[in-house]
N, C-alpha and C positions, 0 to 999 in steps of 0.2 A: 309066202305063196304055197299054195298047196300041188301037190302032183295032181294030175286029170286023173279023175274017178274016185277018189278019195273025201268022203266029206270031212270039212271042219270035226275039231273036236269042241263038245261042248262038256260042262261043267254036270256033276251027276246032277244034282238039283233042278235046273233048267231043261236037261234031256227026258226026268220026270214030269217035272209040272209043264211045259212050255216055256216061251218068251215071259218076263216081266212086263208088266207096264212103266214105259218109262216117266216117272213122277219128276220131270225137272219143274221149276219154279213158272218158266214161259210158259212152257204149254198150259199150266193149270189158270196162269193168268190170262190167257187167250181165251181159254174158254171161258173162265168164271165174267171176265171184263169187258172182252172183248165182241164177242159175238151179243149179247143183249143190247152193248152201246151200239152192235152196228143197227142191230131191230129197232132200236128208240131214234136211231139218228132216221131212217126209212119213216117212219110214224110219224115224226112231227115236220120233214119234209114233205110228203102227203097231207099232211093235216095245214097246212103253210099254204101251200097248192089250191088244196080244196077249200081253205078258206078265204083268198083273193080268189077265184073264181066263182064263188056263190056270191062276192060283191058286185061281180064285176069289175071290177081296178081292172084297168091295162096300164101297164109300164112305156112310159113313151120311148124311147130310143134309137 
């Protein structure tokens, strides 16, 4: 814990350049996998939609 008023110490390197980007394995698979599967899963649940309703089908239930 740090005393009030005091900031953190940071590392020279970091206090130069900024924050890193943090490159862990998830985040880069979220982005690279994740988010396009979620756009493809939207597009062909619209496209499902819109395709039983330009038939016509109604689902009895």
């Amino acid at each position: 814990m740090t005393p009030e008023g005091q900031e953190p110490e940071q590392a020279p390197e970091e206090s130069q350049n900024g924050p890193k980007v943090n490159g862990d394995l998830v985040s880069w698979l979220y982005v690279l996998g994740g988010i396009p599967a979620m756009i493809l899963f939207w597009l062909v649940l619209f496209g499902l939609v819109g395709s039983c309703d330009s038939t016509n089908l109604m689902l009895h239930g």
